[in-house]
N, C-alpha and C positions, 0 to 999 in steps of 0.2 A: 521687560523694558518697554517702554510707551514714548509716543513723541509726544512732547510737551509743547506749549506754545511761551517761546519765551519775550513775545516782541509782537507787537503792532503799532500799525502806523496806517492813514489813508491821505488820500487827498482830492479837493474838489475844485474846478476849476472858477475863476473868479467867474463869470460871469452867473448872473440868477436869472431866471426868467419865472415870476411868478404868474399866479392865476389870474390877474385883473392886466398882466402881457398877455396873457393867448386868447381874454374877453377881446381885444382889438385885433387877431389874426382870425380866428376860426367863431363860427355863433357858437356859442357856450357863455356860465356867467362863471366866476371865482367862487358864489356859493354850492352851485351843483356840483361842481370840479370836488370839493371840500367833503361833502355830502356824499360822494358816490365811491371814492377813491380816500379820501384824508389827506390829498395832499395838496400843500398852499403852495411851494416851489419844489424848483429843479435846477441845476447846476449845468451851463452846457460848454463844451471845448469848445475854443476859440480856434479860429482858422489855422495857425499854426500848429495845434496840438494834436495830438496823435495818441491812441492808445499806449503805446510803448512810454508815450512822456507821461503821462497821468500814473502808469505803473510806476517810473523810475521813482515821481516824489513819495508814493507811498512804501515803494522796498526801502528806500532813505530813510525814513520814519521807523520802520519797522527794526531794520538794523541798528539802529541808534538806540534802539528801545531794548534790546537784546544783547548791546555791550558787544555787538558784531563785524570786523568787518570783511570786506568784499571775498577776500580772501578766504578766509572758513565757509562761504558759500558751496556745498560739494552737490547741488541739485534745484534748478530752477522749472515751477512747474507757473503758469501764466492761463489762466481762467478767464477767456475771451470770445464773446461772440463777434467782435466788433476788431479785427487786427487789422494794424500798418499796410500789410501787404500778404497777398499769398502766401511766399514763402519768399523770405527767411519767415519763422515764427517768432511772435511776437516776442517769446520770452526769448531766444536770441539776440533782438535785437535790444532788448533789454537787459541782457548779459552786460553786451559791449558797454550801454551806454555806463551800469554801473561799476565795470571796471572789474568784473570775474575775469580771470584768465587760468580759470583753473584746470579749465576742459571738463568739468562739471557739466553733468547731462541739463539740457532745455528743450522744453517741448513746449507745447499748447495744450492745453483741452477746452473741448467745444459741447457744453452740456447747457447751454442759455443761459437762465435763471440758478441752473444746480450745477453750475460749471465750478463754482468755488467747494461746494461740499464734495464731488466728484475732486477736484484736482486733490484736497486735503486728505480724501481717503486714498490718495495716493501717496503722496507724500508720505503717511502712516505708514505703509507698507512698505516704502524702502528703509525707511528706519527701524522698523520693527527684525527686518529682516538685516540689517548690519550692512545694508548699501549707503545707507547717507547718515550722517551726522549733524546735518546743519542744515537744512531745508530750504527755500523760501517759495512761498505759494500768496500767489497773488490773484485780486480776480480784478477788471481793470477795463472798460468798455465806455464807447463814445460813438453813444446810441444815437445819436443827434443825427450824426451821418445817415442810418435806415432809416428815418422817423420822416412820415407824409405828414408833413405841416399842412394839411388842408384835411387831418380826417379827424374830424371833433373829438370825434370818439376814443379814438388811437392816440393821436398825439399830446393829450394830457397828463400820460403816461410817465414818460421817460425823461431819465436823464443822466450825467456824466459822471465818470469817477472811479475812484477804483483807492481798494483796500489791500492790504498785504501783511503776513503773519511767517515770523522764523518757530520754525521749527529744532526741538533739539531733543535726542535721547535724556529720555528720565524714568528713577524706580520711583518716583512722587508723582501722583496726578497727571493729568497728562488725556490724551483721545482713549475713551472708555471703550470704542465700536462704534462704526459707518454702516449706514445702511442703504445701498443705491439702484436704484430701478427706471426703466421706460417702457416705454410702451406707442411705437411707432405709426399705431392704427391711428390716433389723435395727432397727424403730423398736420392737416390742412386748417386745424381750429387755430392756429400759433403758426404763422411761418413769416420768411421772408419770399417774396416774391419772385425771385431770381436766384441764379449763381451761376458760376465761371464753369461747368460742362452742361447746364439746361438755362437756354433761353428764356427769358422773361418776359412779363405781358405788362412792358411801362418800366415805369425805375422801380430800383431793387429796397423797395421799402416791407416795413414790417406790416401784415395783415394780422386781425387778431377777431374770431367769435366771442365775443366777452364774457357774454351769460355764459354761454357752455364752456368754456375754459375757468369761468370761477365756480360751477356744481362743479365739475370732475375736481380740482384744485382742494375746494376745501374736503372733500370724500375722500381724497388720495390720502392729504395730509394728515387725517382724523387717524387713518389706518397704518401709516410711518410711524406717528407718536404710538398706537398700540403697539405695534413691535418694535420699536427702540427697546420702551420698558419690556416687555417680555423677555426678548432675548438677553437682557442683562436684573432679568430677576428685579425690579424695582417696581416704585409705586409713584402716582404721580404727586405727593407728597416729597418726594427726592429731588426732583429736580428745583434749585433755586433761579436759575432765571432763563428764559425762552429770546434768545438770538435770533427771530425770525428770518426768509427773505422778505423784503419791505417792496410789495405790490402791490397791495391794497389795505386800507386798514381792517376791511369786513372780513378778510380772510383772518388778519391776526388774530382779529377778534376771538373769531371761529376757535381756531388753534390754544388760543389760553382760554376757552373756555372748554374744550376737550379736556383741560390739562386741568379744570379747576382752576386758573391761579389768575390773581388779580392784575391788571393791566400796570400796575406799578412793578412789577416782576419782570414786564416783558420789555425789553428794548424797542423802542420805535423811532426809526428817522424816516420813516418816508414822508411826512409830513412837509421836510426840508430838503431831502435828496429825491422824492421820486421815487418811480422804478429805475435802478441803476444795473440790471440784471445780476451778472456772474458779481458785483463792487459791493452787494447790499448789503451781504453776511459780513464780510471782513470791514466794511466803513461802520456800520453799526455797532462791531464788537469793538470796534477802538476807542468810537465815542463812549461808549460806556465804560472799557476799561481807563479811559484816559479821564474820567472824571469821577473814578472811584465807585462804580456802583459795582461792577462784578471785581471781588476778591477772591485772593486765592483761597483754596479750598473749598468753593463754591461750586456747585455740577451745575454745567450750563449746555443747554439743547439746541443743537440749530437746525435748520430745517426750509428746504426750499422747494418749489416746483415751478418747473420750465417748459417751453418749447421743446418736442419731441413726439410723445411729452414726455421730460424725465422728472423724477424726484430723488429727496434722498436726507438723512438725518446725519448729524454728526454728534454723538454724548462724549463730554470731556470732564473731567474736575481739574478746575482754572487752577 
């Protein structure tokens, strides 16, 4: 038995701030931004919005897509670097809002960038193991909040939104094997600058070494895709389409050229969402399943690397 995805849904908030917006905040141009990164825009929450709100329209989506409701929810797992508050956790307060009352377990997880393939290899395993039957995993961040609007380099980067996928016991297709790692030596190349038991030096924004976070990034991920396929016996001929997390496009690049496979295979939205961190993997898998490019029966790779630094693969057959 395997958990299947039967539902996606994401969602991004109105506003856009494209590249020829942040030529008038920070020195940079909209071509360089394009050229170094591929991305033209980015999506950011509005003053009123809140992580917990970006998730709630995308679990709506998601359940709706799944023939689901709130009810059958028996495990809420929330994929955020960016939560409402300390505590309650995000996905708590993402419970209430979608109207669980099930007593259905909610947590968070905190993995950055691989917070989504982390929480779904969790997810996997309460279902694999006869804890839950109905899943929902979201990854959902509004990075807007960390982000130094004064550092050219950095703030090109990011942007808002969040994805979400139900989960449900199936002997059809479904997560093939997860595969998840960090490695804590590389925590000062990727961090934020503060938190609530160590004081910080200015506000608590994200710092980032770029160069050295994209060698380590693309070498990590070269050697996830070897062991995905190893450990499940395959070739890179198997895999029909590459789910990236959407960071960079030189990285993607990197990754379907590991894989051999042409860049019409690989799902891309950063171009239009940014970096959305833990939101990339599940907003990119909707847009593609929602406009018909990944069908069922299809093996589809995802694949992310984050602050930590963590990574991690997820192989399913859609």
């Amino acid at each position: 038995m395997r958990a299947r995805v039967t539902g996606t849904g994401s969602y991004l908030p109105e506003r856009v701030l494209s590249n020829a917006d942040l030529e008038r905040m920070v020195e940079t141009t909209a071509q360089w931004i394009v050229e170094r990164t591929g991305i033209r825009s980015r999506h950011l929450a509005a003053e009123d919005e809140a992580t917990s709100d970006l998730a709630a329209h995308a679990a709506r989506r998601a359940l709706e897509a799944a023939g689901k409701g709130a009810d059958a929810v028996d495990l809420v797992i929330c994929a955020t670097t960016t939560p409402d508050l300390v505590f309650p956790s995000t996905a708590c307060l993402l419970q209430a809002k979608l109207g669980i009352h099930t007593g259905a377990p909610a947590f968070d997880v905190q993995a950055v960038c691989s917070g989504f393939v982390y929480a779904l290899s969790i997810a996997d395993n309460f279902i694999r193991s006869g804890q839950s039957r109905c899943a929902l995993v979201i990854g959902a961040e509004t990075l807007s909040r960390i982000t130094d609007w004064s550092d050219r380099s950095n703030c090109i980067l990011w942007g808002d939104g969040a994805g979400a996928v139900v989960l449900e016991p199936s002997d059809e297709g479904g997560i093939i094997s997860t595969h998840l790692h960090a490695d804590g030596r590389y925590a000062g190349l990727l961090r934020v600058s503060g938190g609530v038991s160590r004081s910080s030096l200015g506000p608590n924004v994200m710092r980032m070494e770029g160069n050295a976070v994209f060698k380590v990034a693309v070498n990590t991920l070269d050697a996830i895709v070897d062991e995905t396929l190893a450990a499940n016996q395959m070739s890179k001929s198997d895999i029909d389409w590459l789910v990236p997390h959407q960071a960079n496009i030189r990285i993607i690049q990197a990754t379907a050229r590991k894989l051999g496979m042409g860049m019409e295979r690989v799902v891309v939205t950063v171009d239009r969402h940014g970096n959305t961190s833990a939101a990339s993997i599940p907003l990119a898998l909707d847009v593609a399943v929602r406009d018909g490019r990944v069908k069922r029966g299809e093996t589809v790779l995802m694949e992310a690397f984050g602050g930590g630094f963590t990574w991690g693969s997820a192989l399913l057959t859609w």
